[in-house]
C-alpha positions as CSV (number, residue, x, y, z in Angstrom):
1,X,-22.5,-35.4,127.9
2,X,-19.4,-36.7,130.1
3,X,-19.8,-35.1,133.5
4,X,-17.1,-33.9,135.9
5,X,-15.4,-35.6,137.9
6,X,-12.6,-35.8,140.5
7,X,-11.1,-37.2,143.5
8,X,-9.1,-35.7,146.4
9,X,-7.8,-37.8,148.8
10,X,-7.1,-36.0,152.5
11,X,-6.6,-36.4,156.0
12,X,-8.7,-35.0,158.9
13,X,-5.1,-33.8,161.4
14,X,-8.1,-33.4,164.3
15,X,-9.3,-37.0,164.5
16,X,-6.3,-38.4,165.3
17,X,-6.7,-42.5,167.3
18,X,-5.0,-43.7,170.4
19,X,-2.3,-45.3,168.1
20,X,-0.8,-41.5,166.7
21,X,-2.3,-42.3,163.2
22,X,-5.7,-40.4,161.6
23,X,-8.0,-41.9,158.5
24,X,-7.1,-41.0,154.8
25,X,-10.5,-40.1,153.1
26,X,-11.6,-39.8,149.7
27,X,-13.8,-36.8,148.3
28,X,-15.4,-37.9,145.4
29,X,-17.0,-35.0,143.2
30,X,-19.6,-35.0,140.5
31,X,-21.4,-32.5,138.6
32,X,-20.2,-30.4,141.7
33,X,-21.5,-32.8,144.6
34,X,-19.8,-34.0,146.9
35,X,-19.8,-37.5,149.4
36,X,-16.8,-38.6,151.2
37,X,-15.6,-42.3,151.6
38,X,-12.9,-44.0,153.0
39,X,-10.7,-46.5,151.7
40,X,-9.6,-48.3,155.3
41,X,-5.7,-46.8,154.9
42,X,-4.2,-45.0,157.5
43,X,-1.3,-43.0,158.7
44,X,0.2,-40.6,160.5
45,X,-0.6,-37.1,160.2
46,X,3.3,-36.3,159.8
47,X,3.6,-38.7,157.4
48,X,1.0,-37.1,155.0
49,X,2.1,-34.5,152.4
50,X,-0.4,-32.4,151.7
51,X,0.7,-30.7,148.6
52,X,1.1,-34.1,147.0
53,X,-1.4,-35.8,148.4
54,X,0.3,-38.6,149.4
55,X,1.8,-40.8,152.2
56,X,5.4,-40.9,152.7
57,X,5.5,-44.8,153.2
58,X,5.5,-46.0,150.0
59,X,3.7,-48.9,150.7
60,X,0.9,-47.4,152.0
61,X,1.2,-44.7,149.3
62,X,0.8,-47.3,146.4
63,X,-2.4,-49.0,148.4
64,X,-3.7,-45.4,148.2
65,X,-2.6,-45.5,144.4
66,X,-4.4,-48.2,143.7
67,X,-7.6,-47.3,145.3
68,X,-8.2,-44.4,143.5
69,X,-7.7,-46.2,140.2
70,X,-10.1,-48.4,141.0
71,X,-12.6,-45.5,141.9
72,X,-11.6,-44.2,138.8
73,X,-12.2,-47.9,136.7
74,X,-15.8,-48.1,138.7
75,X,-17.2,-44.6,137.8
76,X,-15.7,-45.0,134.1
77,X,-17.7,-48.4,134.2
78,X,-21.1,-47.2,135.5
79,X,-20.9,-44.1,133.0
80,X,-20.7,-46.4,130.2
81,X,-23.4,-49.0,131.3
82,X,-26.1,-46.4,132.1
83,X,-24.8,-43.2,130.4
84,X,-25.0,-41.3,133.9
85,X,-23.7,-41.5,137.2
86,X,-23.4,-39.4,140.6
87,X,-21.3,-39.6,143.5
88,X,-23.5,-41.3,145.6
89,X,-24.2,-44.0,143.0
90,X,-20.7,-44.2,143.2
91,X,-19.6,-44.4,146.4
92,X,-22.7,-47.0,146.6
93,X,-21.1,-48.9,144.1
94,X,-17.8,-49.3,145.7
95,X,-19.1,-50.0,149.3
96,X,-21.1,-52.8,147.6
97,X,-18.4,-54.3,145.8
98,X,-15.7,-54.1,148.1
99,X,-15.6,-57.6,149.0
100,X,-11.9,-58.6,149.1
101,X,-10.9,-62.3,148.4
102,X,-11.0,-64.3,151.6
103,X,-8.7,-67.3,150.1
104,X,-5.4,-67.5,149.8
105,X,-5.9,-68.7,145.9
106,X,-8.0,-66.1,145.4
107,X,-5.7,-63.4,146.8
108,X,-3.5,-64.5,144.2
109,X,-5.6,-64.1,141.7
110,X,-6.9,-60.8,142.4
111,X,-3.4,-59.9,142.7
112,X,-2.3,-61.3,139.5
113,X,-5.0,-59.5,137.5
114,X,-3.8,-56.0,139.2
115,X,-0.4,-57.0,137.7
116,X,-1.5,-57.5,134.3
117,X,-3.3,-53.8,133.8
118,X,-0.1,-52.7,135.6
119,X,2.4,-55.0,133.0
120,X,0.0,-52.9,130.3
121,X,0.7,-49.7,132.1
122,X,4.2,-50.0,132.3
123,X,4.8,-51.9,128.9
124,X,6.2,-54.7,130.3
125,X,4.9,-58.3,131.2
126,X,7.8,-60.0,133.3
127,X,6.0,-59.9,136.5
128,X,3.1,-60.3,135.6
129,X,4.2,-63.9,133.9
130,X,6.3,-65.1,136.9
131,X,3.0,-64.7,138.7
132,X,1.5,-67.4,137.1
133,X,4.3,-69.9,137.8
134,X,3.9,-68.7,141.7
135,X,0.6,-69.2,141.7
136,X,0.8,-72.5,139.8
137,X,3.7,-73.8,142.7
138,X,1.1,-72.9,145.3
139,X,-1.8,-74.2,143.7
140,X,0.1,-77.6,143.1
141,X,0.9,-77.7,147.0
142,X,-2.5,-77.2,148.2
143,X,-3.4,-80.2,145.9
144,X,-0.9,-82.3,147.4
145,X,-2.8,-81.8,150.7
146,X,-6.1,-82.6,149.1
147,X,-7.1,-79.4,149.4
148,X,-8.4,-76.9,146.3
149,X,-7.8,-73.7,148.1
150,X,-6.9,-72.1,152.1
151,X,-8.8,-69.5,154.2
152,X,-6.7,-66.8,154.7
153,X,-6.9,-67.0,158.3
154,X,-5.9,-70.7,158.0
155,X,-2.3,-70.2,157.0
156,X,0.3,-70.7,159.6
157,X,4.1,-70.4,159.6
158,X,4.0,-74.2,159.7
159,X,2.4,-74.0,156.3
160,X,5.3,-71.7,155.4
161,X,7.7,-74.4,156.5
162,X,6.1,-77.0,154.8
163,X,5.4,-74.9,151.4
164,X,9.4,-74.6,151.9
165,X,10.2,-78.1,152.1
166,X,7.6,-78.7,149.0
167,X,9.3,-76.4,146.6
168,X,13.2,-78.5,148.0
169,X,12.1,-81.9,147.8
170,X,9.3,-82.1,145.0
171,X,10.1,-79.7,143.1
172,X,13.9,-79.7,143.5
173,X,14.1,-75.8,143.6
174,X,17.2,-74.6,144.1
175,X,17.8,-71.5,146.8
176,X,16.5,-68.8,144.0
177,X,13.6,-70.5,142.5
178,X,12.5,-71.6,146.3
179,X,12.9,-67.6,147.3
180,X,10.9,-66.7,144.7
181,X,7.9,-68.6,145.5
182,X,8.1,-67.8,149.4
183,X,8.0,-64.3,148.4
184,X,4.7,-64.6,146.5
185,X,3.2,-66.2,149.5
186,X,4.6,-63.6,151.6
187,X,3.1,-60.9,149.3
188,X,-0.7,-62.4,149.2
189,X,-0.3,-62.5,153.4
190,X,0.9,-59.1,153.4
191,X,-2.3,-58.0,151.1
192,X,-4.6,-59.7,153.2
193,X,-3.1,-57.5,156.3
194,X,-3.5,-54.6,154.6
195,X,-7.2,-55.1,153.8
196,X,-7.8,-56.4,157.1
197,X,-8.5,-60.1,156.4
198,X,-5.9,-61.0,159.1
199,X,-3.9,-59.6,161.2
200,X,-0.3,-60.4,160.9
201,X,1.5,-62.3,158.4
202,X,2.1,-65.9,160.3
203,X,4.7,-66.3,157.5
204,X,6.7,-63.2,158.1
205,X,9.7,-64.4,160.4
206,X,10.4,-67.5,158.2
207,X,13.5,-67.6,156.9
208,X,14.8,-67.6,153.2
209,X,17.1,-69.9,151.8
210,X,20.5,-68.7,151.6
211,X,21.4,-68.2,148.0
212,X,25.0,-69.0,146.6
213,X,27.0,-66.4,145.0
214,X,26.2,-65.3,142.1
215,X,27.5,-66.8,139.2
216,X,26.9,-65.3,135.4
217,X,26.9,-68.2,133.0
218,X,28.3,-67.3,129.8
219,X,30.0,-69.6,126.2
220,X,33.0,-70.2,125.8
221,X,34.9,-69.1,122.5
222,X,34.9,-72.3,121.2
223,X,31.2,-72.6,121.6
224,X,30.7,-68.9,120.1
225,X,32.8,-70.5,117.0
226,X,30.2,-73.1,116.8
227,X,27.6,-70.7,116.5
228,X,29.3,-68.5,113.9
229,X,29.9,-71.2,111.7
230,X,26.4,-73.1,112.2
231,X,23.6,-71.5,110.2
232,X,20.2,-72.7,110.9
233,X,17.8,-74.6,108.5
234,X,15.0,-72.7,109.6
235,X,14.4,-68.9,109.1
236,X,13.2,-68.3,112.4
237,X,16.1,-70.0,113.9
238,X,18.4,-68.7,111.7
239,X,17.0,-64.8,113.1
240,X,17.7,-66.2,116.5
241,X,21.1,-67.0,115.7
242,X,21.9,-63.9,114.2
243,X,20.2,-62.0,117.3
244,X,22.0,-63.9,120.1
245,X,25.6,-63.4,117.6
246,X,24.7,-60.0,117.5
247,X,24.2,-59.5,121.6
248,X,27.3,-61.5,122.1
249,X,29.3,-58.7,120.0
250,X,27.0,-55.9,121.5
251,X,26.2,-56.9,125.2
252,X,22.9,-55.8,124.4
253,X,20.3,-58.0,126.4
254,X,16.8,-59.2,124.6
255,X,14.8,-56.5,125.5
256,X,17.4,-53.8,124.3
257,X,17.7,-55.8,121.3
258,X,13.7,-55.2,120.9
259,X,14.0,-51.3,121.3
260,X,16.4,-51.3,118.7
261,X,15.6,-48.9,116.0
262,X,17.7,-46.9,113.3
263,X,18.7,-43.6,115.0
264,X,20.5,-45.9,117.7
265,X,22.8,-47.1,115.2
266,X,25.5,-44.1,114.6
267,X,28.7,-43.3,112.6
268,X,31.9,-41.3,114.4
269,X,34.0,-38.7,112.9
270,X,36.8,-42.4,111.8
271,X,34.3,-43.3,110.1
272,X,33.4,-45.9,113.0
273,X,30.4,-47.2,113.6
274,X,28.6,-47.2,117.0
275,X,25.4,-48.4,119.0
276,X,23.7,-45.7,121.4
277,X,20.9,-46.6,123.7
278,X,19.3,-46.2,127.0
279,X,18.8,-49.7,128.4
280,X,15.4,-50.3,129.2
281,X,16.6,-52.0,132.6
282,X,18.9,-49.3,134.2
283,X,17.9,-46.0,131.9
284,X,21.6,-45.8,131.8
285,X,23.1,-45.1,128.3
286,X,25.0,-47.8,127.1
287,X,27.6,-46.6,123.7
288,X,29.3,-49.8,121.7
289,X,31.2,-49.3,119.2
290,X,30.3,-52.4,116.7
291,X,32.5,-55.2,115.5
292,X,32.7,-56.0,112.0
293,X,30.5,-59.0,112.4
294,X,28.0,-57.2,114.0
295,X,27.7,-54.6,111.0
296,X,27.2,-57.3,108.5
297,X,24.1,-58.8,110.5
298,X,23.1,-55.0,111.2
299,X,23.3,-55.0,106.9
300,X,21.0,-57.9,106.6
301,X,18.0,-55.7,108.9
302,X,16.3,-52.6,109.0
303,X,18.5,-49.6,109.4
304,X,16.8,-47.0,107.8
305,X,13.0,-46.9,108.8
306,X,12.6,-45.5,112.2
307,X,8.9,-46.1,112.7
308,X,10.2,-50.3,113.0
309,X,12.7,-51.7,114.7
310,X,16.0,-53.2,113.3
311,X,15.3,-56.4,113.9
312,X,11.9,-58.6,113.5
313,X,11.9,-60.7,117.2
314,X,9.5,-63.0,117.9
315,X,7.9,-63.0,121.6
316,X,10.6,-64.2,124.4
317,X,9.1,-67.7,124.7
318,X,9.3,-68.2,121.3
319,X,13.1,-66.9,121.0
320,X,14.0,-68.0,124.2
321,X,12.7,-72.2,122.6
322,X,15.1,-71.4,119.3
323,X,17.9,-70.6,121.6
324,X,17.3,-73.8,123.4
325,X,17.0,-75.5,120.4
326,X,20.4,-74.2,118.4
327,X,22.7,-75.5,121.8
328,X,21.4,-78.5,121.8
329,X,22.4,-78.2,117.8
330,X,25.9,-77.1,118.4
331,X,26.3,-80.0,120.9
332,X,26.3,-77.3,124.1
333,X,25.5,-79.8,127.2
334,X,24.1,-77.7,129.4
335,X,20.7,-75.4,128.4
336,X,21.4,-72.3,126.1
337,X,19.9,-69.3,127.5
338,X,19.5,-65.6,125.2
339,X,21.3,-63.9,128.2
340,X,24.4,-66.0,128.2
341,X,25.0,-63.9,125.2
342,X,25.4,-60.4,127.6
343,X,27.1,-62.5,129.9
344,X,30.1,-64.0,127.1
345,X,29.9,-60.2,126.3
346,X,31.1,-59.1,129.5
347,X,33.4,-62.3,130.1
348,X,35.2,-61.8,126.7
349,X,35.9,-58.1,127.3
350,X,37.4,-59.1,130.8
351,X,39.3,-61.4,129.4
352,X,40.6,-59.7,126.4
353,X,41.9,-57.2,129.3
354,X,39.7,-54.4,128.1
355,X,39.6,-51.3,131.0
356,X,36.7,-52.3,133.5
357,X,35.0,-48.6,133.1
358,X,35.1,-48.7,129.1
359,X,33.0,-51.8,129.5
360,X,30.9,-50.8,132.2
361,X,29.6,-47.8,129.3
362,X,29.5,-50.5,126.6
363,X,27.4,-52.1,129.0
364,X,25.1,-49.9,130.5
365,X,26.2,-50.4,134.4
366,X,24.7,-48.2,136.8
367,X,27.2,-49.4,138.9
368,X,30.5,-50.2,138.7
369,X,30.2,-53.2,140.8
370,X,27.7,-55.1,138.9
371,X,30.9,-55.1,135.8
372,X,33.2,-56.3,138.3
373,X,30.9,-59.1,138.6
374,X,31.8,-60.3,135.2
375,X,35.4,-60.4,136.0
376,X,34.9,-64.1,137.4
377,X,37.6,-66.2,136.2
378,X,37.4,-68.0,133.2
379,X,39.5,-70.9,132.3
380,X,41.4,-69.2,130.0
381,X,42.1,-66.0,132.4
382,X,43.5,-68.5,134.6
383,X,45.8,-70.1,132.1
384,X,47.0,-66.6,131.2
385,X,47.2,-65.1,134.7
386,X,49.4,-68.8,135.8
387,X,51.6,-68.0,132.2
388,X,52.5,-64.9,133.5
389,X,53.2,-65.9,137.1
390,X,55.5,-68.4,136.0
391,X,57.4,-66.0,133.2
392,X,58.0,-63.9,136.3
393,X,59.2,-66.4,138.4
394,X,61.7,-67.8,135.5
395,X,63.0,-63.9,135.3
396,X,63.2,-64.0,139.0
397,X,65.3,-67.2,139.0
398,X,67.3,-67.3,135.9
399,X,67.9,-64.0,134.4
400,X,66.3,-64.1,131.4
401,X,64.3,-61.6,129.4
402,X,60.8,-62.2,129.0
403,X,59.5,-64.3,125.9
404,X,58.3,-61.5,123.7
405,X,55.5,-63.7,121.9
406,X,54.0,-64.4,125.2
């Protein structure tokens, strides 16, 4: 018989230590005993709300957080082993496995196994598999110094630097790639200050790099003609094709694409129809109303059981290869990415002269700012925008009424 079981965490507001902040405990409760125990997090007692049980910073909230689960994983753990448990055998069990990792390799591995339950939580895996590429970059540094690992304590902002000038020069990283990795590094040092391992993070008043502005990289028509007109020998390819055609027309990214189902796809009172979906990165609805060329792929898909999606994507590496694979097959000189399809969305809409808040909704902005990003100037724009300044000036100078098929 499953017994009962809770925890409360709570503050003790008299105990309060020289530095203004008080212990957060832990009752744990079986079978109606009690023991107390303390996860090591503390605050101020202004700072705790005791209605919610929680901390107002969020970061020592989610350390909080995550303690409990992990009482929570070790009592469901013992209760299955020997079919019983008790809060002392418990809190036994936590005080004798609470050994944190004392490495800096093996803080990144205890991290990265936290962010795979949590990718399974949260039903999505992105950082959880940039983790790996992190921890590989490190990894490959310490071998570069002969080394197979680092004491925590061992790390200094001179092994910051010198990670820094690893990531430049070996692995020609550019400013976002090297940011990345620092921030990992930075993340692991800040763990090992929060379970006491150290005491500051030596790495904490090292400098980024400074990044460029951002630039969305996108096709050009000709290139989206290509792609239109090239089907692929291969079923799988030609499914990638049809998917990245498909996002182009819809400015819907690869993970939209996935939670695509049936009752997305709508039909106005014109007859007209229209996509209608909350994108999974902003929550914000995005509303398109589909080109002809869209409709015909949509035709080829599911669009009428809800319990599947419309179309049949493989995982991202796998699409993300096929995409690779059909620029290089169109002759596209730098790499094809599945994005650059939201991207030519954007830049084709901007171009075409289309009202900056219509496609903000087609696109699913939560702000207004990110659309104006897509009004970088294309080649074409240019051309168009010069056409026009010179018309104007040929008015200006001569008289003559503006070329009607311009």
């Amino acid at each position: 018989m499953r017994s009962t079981f809770s925890l409360l965490p709570y503050i003790n507001r008299s105990k309060v230590k020289a530095d203004g902040t008080t212990a957060v405990l832990c009752r744990i409760t079986i079978d109606g005993k009690q023991t107390v125990i303390s996860p090591g997090i503390y605050c101020r007692p202004e700072d705790w709300n005791g209605r919610k049980n929680e901390i107002k910073s969020a970061r020592e909230n989610n350390r909080l957080r995550e303690y409990l689960r992990m009482t929570e994983e070790a009592y469901n753990e013992i209760l299955k082993s020997q079919g019983v448990v008790s809060a002392e055998m418990l809190k036994n069990h936590i005080t004798l496995n609470n050994i944190h990792p004392t490495t800096l390799l093996q803080m990144g591995e205890w991290e990265r196994e936290r962010l795979k339950k949590h990718s399974e939580e949260i039903d999505s895996t992105s950082s959880y598999r940039s983790s790996m590429y992190y921890q590989k970059y490190l990894t490959n540094y310490l071998m570069s110094l002969g080394k197979k690992d680092i004491g925590l304590e061992e790390v200094t902002e001179d092994f910051g630097k010198a990670y820094k000038a690893f990531l430049k020069r070996c692995k020609n990283f550019g400013a976002s790639q090297t940011n990345h990795c620092l921030r990992w590094l930075n993340r692991l040092l800040y763990l090992a200050v929060d379970k006491e391992i150290i005491c500051v993070n030596p790495c904490e008043e090292m400098e980024y790099e400074t990044k460029p502005e951002a630039r969305h990289r996108y096709i050009s028509r000709e290139e989206f003609k290509k792609i239109l007109s090239t089907p692929m020998y291969d079923k799988r390819m030609e499914l990638a094709r049809r998917a990245f055609i498909f996002s182009t027309l819809t400015g819907l990214a690869y993970v939209d694409i996935m939670l695509l189902h049936p009752h997305h796809i709508g039909t106005n009172a014109d007859g007209r129809r229209y996509i209608r979906i909350n994108r999974k990165k902003t929550k914000i609805e995005a509303f398109i109303p589909l080109h002809p060329i869209a409709e015909r792929i949509l035709s080829l898909y599911n669009t009428t059981d809800d319990e599947q999606p419309v179309f049949p994507l493989p995982s991202r590496d796998a699409l993300w290869f096929d995409i690779h694979e059909m620029g290089v097959i169109i002759g596209k000189e730098d790499n094809l990415s599945y994005h650059q399809s939201r991207h030519s969305f954007g830049t084709f809409l901007i171009s075409a002269d289309i009202p900056i808040e219509s496609i903000a909704k087609m696109m699913g902005h939560s702000n207004i700012r990110t659309t104006q990003g897509y009004a970088r100037i294309t080649d074409d724009k240019i051309s168009k925008d010069m056409d026009k300044l010179m018309e104007r000036r040929k008015i200006q100078s001569t008289g003559e009424k503006p070329d009607s098929n311009k």
